[in-house]
LUMNURO-536000 format. One record per residue: residue number from 1; x negated, y negated, z negated of N, C-alpha, C in turn. Coordinates in pm, 1 decimal, m for minus. Layout:
n->NUM	nu->X	nv->Y	nw->Z	cau->X	cav->Y	caw->Z	cu->X	cv->Y	cw->Z
...
***
This chain:
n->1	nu->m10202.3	nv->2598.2	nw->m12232.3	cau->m10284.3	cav->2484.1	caw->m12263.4	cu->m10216.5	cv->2405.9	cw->m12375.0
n->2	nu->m10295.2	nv->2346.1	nw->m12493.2	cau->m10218.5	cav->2312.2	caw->m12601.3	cu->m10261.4	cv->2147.5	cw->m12572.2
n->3	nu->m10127.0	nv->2061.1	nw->m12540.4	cau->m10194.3	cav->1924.5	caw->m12593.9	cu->m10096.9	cv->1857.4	cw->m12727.3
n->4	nu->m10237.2	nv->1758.9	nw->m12800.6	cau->m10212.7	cav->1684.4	caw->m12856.2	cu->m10059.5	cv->1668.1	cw->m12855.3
n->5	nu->m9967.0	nv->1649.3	nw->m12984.6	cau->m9775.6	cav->1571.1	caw->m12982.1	cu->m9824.9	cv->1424.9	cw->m12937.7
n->6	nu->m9880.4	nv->1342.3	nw->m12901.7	cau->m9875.2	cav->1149.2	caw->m12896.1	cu->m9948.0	cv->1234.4	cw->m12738.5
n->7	nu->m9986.3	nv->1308.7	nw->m12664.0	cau->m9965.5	cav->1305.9	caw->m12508.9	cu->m9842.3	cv->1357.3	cw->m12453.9
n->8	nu->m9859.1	nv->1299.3	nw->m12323.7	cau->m9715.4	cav->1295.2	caw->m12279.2	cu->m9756.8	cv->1360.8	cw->m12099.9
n->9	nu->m9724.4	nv->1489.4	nw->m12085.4	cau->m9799.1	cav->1554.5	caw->m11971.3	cu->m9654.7	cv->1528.0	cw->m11870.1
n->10	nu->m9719.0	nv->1403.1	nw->m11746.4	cau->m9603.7	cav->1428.6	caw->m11642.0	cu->m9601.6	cv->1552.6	cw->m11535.3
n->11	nu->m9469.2	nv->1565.1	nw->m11500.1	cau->m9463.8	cav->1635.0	caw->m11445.5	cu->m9517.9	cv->1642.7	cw->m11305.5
n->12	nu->m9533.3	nv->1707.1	nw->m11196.5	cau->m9615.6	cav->1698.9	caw->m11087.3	cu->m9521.1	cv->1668.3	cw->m10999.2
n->13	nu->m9398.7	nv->1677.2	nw->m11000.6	cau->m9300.8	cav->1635.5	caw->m10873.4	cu->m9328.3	cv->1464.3	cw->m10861.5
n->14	nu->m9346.5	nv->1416.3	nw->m11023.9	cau->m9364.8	cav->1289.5	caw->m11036.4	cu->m9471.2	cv->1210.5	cw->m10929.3
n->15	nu->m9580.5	nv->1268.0	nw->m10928.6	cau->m9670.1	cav->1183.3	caw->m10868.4	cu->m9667.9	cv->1182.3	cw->m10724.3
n->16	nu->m9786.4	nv->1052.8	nw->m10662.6	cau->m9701.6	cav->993.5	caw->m10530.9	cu->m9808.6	cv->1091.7	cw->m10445.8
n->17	nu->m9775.5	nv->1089.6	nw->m10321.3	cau->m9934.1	cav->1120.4	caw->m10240.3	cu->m9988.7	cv->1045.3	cw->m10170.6
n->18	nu->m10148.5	nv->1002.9	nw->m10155.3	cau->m10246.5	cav->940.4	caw->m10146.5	cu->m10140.4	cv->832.0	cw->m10077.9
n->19	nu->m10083.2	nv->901.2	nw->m9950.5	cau->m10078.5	cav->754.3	caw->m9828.2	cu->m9907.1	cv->690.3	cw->m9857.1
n->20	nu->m9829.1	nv->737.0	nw->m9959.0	cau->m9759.4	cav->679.1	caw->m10044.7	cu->m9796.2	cv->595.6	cw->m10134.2
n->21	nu->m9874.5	nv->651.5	nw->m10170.8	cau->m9949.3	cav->556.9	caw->m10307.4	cu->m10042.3	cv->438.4	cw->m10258.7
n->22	nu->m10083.3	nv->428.4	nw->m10134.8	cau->m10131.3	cav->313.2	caw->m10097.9	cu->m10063.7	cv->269.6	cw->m9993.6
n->23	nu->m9878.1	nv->310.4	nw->m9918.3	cau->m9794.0	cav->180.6	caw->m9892.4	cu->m9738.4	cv->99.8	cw->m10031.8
n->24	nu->m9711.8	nv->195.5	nw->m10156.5	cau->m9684.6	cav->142.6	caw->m10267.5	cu->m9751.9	cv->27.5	cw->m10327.3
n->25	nu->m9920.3	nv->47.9	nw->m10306.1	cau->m9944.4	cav->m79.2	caw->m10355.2	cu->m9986.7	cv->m202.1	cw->m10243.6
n->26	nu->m9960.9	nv->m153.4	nw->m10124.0	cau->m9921.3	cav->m248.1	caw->m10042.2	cu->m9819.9	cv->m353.3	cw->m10060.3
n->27	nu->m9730.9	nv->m282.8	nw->m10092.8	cau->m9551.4	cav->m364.8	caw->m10130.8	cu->m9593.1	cv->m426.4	cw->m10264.2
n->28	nu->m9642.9	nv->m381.1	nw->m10317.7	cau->m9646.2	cav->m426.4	caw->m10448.3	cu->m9756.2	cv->m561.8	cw->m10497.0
n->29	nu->m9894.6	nv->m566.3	nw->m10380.3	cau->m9919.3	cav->m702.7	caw->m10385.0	cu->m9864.9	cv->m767.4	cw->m10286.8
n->30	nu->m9815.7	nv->m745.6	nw->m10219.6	cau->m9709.8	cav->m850.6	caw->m10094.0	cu->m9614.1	cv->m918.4	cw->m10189.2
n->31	nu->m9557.2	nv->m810.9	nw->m10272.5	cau->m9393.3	cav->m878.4	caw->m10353.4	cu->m9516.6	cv->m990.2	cw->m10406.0
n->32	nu->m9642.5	nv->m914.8	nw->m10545.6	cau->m9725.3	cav->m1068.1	caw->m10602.6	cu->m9774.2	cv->m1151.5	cw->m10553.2
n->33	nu->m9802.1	nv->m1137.5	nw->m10404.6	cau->m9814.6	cav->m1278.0	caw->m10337.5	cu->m9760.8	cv->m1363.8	cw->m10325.9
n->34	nu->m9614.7	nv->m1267.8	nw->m10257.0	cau->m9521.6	cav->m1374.0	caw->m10257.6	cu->m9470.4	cv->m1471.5	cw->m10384.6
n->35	nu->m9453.3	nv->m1351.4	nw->m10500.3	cau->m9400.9	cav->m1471.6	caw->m10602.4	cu->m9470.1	cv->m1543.6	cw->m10634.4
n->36	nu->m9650.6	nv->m1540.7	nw->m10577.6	cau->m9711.0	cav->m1646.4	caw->m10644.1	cu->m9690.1	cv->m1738.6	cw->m10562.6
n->37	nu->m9683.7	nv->m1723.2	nw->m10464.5	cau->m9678.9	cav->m1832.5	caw->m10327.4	cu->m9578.6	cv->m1928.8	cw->m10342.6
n->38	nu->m9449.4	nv->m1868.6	nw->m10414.0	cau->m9298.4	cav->m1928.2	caw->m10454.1	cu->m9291.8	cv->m2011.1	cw->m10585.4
n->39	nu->m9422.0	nv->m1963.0	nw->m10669.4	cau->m9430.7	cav->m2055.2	caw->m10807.9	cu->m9563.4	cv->m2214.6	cw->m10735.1
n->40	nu->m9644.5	nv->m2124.7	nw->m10680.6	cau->m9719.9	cav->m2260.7	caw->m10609.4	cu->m9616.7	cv->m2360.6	cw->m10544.2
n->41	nu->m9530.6	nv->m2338.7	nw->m10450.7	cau->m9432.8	cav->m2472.5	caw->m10481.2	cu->m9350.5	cv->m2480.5	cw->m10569.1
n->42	nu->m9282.9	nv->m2445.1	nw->m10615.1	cau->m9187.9	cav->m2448.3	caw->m10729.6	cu->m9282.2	cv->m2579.2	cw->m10785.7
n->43	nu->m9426.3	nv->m2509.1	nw->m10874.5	cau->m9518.4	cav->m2629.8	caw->m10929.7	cu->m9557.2	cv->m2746.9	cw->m10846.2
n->44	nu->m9555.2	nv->m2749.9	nw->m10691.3	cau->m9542.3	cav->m2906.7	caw->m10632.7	cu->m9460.1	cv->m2923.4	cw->m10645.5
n->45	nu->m9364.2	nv->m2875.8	nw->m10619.1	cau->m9213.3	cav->m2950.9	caw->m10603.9	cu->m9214.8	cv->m3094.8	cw->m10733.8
n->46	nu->m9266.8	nv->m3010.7	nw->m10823.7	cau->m9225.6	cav->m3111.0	caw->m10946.0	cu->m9364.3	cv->m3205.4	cw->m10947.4
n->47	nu->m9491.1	nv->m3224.5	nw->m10882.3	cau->m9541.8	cav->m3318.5	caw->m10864.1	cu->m9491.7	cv->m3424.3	cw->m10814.2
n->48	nu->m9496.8	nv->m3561.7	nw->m10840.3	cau->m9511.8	cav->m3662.6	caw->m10784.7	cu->m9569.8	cv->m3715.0	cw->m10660.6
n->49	nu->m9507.1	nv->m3753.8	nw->m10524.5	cau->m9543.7	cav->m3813.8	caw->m10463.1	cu->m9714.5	cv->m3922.2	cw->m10467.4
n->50	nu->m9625.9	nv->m4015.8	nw->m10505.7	cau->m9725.0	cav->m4122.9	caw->m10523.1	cu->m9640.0	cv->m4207.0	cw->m10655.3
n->51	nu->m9687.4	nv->m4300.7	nw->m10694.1	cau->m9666.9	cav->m4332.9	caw->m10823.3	cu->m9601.0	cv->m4503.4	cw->m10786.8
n->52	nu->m9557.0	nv->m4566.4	nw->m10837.5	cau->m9508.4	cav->m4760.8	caw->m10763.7	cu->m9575.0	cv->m4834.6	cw->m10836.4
n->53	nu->m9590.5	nv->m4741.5	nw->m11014.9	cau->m9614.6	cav->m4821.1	caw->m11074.0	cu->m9683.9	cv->m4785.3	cw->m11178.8
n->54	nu->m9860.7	nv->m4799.2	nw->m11258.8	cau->m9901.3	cav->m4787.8	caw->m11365.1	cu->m9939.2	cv->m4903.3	cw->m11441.1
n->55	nu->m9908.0	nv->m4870.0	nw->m11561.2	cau->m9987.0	cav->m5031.8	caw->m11627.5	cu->m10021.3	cv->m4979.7	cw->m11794.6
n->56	nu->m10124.0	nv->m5088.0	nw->m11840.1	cau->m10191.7	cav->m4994.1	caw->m11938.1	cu->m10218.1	cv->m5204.4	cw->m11999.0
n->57	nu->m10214.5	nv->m5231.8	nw->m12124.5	cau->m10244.2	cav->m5366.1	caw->m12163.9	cu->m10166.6	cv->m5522.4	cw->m12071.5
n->58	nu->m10288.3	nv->m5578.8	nw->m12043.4	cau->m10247.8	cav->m5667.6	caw->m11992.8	cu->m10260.6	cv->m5653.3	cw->m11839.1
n->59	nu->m10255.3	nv->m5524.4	nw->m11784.4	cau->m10250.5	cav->m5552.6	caw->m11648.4	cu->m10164.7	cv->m5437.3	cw->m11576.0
n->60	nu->m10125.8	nv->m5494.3	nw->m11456.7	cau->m10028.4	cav->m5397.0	caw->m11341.2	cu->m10104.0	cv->m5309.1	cw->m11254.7
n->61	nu->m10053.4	nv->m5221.9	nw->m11198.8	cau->m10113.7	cav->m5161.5	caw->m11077.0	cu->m9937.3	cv->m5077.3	cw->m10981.3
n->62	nu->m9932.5	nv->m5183.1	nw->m10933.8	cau->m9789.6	cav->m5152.8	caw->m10845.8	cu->m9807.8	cv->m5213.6	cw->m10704.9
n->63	nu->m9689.9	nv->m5217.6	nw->m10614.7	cau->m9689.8	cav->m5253.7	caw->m10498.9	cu->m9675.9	cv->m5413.4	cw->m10476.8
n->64	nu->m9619.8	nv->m5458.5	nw->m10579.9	cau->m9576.1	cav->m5584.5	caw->m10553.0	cu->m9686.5	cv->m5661.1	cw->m10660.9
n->65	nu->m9773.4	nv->m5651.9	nw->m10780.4	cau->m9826.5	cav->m5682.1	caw->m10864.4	cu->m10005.3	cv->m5637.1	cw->m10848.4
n->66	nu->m10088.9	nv->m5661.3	nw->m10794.1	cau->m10221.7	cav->m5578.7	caw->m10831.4	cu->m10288.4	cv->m5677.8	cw->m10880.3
n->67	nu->m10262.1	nv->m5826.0	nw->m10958.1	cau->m10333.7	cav->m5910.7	caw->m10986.3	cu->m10323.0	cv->m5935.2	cw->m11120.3
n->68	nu->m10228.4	nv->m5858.0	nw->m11210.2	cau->m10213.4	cav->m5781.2	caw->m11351.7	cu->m10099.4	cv->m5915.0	cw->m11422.1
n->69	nu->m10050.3	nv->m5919.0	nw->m11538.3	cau->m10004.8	cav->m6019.7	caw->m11599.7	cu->m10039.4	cv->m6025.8	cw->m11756.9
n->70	nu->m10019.0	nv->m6156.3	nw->m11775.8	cau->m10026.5	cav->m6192.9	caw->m11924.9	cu->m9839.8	cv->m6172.0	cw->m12015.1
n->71	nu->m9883.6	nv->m6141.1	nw->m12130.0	cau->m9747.4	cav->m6111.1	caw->m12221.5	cu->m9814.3	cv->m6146.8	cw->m12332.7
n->72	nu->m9705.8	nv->m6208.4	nw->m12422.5	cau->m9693.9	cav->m6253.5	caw->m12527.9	cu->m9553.7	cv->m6251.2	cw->m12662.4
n->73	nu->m9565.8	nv->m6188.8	nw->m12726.9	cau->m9430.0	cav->m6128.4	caw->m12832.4	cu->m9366.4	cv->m6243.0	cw->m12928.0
n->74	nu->m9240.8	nv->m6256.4	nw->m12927.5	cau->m9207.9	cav->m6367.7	caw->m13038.5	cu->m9198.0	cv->m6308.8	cw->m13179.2
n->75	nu->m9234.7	nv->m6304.0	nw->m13307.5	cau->m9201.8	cav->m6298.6	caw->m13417.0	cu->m9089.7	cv->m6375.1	cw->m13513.0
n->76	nu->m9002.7	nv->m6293.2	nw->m13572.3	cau->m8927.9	cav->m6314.9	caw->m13655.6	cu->m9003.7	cv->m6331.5	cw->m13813.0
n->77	nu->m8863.1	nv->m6426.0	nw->m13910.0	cau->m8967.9	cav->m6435.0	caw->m14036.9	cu->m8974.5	cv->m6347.3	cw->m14101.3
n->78	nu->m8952.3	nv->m6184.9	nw->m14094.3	cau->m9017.5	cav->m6086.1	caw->m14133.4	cu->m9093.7	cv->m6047.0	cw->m14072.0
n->79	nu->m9168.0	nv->m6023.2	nw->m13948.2	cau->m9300.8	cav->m6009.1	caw->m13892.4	cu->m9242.2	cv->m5902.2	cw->m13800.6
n->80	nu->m9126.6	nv->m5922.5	nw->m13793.8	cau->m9083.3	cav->m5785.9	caw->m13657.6	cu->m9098.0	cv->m5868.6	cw->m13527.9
n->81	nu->m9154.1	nv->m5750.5	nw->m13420.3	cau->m9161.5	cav->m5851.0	caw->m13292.8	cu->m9017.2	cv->m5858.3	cw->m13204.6
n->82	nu->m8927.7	nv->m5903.1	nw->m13227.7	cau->m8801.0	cav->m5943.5	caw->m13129.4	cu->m8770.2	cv->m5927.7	cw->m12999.6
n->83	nu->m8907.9	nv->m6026.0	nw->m12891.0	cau->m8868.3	cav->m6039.9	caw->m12809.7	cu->m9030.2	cv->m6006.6	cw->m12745.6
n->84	nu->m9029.6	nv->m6083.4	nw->m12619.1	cau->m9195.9	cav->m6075.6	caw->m12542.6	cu->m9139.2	cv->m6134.9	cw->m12377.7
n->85	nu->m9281.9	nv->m6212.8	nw->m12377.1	cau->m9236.7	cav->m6281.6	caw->m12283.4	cu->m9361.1	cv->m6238.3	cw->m12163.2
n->86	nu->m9305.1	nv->m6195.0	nw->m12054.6	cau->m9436.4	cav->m6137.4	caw->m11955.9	cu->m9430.4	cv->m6268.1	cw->m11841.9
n->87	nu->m9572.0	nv->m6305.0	nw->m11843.8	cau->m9571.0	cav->m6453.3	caw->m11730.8	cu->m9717.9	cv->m6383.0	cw->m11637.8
n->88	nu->m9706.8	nv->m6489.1	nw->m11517.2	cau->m9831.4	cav->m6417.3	caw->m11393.5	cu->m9737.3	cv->m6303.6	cw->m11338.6
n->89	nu->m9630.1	nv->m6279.0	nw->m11325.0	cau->m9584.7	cav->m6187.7	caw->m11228.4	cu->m9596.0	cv->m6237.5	cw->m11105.4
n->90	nu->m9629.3	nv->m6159.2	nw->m11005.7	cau->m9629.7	cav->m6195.2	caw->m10830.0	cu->m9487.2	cv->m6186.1	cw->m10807.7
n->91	nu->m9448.7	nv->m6316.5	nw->m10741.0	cau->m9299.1	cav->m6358.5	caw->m10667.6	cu->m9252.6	cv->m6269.4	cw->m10568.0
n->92	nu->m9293.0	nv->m6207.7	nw->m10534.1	cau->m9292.3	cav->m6016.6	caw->m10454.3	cu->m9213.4	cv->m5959.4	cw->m10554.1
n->93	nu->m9229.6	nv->m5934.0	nw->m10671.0	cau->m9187.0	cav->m5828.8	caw->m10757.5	cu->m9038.2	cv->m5897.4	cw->m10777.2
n->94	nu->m8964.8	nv->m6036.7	nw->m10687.6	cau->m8867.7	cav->m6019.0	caw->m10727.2	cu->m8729.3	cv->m5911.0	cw->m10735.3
n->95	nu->m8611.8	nv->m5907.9	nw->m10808.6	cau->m8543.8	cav->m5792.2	caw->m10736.3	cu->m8594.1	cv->m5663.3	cw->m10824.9
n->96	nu->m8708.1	nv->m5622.8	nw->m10880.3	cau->m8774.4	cav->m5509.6	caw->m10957.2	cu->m8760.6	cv->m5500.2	cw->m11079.8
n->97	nu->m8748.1	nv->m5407.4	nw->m11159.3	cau->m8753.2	cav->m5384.5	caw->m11279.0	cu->m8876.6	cv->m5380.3	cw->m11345.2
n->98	nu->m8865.3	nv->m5498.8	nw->m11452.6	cau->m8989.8	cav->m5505.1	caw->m11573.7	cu->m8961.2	cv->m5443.6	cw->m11680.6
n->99	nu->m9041.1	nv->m5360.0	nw->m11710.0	cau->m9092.4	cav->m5248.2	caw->m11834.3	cu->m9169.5	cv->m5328.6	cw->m11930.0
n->100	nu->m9154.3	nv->m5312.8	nw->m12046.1	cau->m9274.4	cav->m5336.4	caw->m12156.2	cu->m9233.4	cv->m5227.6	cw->m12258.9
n->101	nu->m9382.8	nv->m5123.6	nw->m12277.8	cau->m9323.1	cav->m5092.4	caw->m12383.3	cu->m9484.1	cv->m5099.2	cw->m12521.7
n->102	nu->m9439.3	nv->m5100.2	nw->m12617.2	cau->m9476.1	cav->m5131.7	caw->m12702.6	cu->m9570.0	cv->m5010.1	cw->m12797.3
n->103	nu->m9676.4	nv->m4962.9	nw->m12807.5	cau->m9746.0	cav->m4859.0	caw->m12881.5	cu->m9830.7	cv->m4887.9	cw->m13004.0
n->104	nu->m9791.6	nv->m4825.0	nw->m13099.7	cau->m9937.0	cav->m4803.1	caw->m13222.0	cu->m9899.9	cv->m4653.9	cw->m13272.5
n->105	nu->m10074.3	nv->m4607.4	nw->m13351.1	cau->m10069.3	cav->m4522.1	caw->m13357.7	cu->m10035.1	cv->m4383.2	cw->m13289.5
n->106	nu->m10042.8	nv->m4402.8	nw->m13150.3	cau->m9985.3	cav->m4316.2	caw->m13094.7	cu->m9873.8	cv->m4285.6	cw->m13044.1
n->107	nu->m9777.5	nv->m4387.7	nw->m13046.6	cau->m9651.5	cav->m4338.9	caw->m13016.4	cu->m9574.7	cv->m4461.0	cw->m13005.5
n->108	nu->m9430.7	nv->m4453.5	nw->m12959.1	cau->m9363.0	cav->m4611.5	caw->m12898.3	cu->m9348.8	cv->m4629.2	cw->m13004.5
n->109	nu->m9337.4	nv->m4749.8	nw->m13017.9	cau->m9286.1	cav->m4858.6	caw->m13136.5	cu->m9155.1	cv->m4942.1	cw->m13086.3
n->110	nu->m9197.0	nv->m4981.1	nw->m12981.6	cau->m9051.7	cav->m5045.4	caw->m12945.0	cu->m9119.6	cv->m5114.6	cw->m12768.8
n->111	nu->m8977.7	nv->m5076.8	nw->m12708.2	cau->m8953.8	cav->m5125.4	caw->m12554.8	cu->m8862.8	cv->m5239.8	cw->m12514.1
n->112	nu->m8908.4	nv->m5262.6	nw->m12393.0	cau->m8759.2	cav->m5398.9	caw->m12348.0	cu->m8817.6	cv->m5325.3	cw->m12185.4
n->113	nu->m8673.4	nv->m5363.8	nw->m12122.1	cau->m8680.8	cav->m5413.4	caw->m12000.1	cu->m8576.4	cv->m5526.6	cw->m11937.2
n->114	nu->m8610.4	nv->m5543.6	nw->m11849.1	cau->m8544.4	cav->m5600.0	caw->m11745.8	cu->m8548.7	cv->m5649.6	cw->m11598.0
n->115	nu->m8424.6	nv->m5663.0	nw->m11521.7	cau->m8450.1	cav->m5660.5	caw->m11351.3	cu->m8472.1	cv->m5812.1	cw->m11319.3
n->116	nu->m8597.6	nv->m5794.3	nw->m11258.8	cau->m8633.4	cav->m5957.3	caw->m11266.5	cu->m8560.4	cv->m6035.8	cw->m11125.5
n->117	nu->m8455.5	nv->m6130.5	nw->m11122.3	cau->m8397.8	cav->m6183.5	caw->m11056.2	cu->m8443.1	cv->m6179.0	cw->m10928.6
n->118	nu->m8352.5	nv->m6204.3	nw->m10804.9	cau->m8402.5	cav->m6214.1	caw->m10670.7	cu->m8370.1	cv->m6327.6	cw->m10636.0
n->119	nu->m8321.7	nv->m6414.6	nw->m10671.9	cau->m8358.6	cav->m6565.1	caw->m10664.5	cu->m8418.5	cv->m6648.4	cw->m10758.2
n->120	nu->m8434.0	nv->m6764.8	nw->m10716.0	cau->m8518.8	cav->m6851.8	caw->m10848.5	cu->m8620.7	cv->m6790.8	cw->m10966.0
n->121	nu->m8685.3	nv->m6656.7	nw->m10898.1	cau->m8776.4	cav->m6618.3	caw->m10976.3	cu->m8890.2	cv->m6660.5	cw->m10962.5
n->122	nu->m8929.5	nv->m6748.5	nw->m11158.6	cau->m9031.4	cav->m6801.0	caw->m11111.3	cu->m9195.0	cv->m6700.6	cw->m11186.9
n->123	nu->m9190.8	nv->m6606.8	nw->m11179.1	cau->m9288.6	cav->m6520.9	caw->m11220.3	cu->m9288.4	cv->m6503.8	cw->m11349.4
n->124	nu->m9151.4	nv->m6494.2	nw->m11454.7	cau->m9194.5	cav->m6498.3	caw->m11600.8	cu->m9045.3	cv->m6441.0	cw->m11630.0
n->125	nu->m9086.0	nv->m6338.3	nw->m11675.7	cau->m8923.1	cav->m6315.7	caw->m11746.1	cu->m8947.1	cv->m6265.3	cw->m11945.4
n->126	nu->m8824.7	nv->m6294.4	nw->m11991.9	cau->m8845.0	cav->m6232.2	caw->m12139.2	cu->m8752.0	cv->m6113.9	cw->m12116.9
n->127	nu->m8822.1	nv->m6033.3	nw->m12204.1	cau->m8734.3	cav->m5915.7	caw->m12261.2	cu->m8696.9	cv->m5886.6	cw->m12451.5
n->128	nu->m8622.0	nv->m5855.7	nw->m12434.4	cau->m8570.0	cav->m5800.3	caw->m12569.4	cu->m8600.0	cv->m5679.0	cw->m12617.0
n->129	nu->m8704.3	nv->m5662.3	nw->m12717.6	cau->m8696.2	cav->m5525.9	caw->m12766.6	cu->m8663.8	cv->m5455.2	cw->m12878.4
n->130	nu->m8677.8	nv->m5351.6	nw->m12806.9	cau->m8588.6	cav->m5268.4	caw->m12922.6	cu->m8665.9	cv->m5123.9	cw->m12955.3
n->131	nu->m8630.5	nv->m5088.9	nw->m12987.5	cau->m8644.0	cav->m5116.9	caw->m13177.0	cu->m8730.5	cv->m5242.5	cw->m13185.6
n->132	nu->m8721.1	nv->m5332.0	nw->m13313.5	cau->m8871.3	cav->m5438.3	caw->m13323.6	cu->m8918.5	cv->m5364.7	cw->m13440.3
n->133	nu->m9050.4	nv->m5325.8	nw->m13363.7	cau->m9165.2	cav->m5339.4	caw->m13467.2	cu->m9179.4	cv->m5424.4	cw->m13540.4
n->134	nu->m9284.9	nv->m5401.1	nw->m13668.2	cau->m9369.6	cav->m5461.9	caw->m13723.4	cu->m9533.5	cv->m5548.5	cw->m13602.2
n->135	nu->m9475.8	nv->m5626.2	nw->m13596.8	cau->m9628.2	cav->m5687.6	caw->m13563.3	cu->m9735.5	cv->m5620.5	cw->m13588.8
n->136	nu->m9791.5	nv->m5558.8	nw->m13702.0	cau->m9897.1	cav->m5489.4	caw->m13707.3	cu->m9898.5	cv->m5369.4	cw->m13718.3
n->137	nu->m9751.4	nv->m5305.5	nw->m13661.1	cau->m9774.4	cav->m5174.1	caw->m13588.0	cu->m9804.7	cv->m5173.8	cw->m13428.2
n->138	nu->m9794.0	nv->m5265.0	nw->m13357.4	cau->m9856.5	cav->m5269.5	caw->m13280.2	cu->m9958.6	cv->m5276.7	cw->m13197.3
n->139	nu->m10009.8	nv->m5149.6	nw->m13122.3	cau->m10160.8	cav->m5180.7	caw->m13090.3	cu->m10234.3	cv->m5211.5	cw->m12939.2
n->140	nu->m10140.1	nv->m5152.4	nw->m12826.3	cau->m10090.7	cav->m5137.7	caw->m12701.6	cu->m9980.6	cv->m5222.7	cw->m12640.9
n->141	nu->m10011.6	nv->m5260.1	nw->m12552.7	cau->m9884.8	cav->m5284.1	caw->m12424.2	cu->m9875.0	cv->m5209.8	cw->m12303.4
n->142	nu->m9777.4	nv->m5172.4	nw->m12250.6	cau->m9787.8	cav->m5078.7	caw->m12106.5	cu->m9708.9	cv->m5165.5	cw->m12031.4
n->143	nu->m9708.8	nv->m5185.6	nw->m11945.5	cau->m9648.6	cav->m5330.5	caw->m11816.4	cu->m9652.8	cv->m5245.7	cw->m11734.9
n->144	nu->m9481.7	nv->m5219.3	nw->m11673.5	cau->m9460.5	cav->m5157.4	caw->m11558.5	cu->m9356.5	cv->m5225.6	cw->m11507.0
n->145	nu->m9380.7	nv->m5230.8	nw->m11361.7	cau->m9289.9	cav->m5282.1	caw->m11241.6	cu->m9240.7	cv->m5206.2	cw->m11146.7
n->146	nu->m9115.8	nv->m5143.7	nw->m11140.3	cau->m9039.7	cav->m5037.5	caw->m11020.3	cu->m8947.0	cv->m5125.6	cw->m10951.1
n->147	nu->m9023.5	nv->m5090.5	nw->m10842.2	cau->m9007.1	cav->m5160.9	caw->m10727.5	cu->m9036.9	cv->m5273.8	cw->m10682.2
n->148	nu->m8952.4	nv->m5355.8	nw->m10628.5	cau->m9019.0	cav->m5473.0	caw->m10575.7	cu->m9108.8	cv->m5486.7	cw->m10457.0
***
């Protein structure tokens, strides 16, 4: 029998028989179950629980905050924003860390934080940020509170 040189004729010792060939692919979707079963958590694992804290503009959504706050940025006399002052925090959130960070165009411009005192907090803290923008690169605020 003449074949084709690019076929490749196996030999017959090679091949399995019937009730080999179907424990073989027995084992063989058990092993792909399993590894899928092992990447399905692997991929929770790295989900998140539950979240403490989202914030998007002028408002919160955390444990200690759901009644949102007002912020306001100080300018320097080149028009960079320096500082920002977040007021309307709930007296709950003392003890927690305040987030601000700062967006235009898509992307940070500049952040501050800080841990807002557990005494004498009276719902208003400033932060310092950094990098300072330009004032009119700014288009967004994100207000986040962890913990508290």
């Amino acid at each position: 029998m003449y074949w084709p040189a690019t076929y490749t004729r196996w030999p017959s010792s090679s091949r399995v028989s019937g009730l080999a060939a179907v424990r073989l692919r027995r084992l063989w979707l058990l092993a792909l179950a399993s590894g899928l079963g092992l990447a399905g958590i692997a991929s929770a694992n790295s989900l998140p629980l539950s979240s403490a804290t989202i914030g998007t503009a002028a408002s919160v959504i955390g444990a200690c905050d759901t009644g949102g706050v007002e912020w306001r940025y100080a300018i320097d006399a080149a028009g960079m924003v320096t500082s920002a002052t977040v007021r309307d925090i709930d007296l709950a959130c003392s003890g927690a860390t305040l987030r601000l960070t700062l967006t235009g165009g898509g992307a940070i411009v500049g952040a501050g934080s800080a841990v807002l005192p557990s005494a004498g907090f009276d719902g208003e803290a400033t932060l310092n940020i950094s990098p300072t923008p330009q004032s009119s690169a700014v288009e967004r605020a994100y207000v986040a509170i962890d913990g508290g």
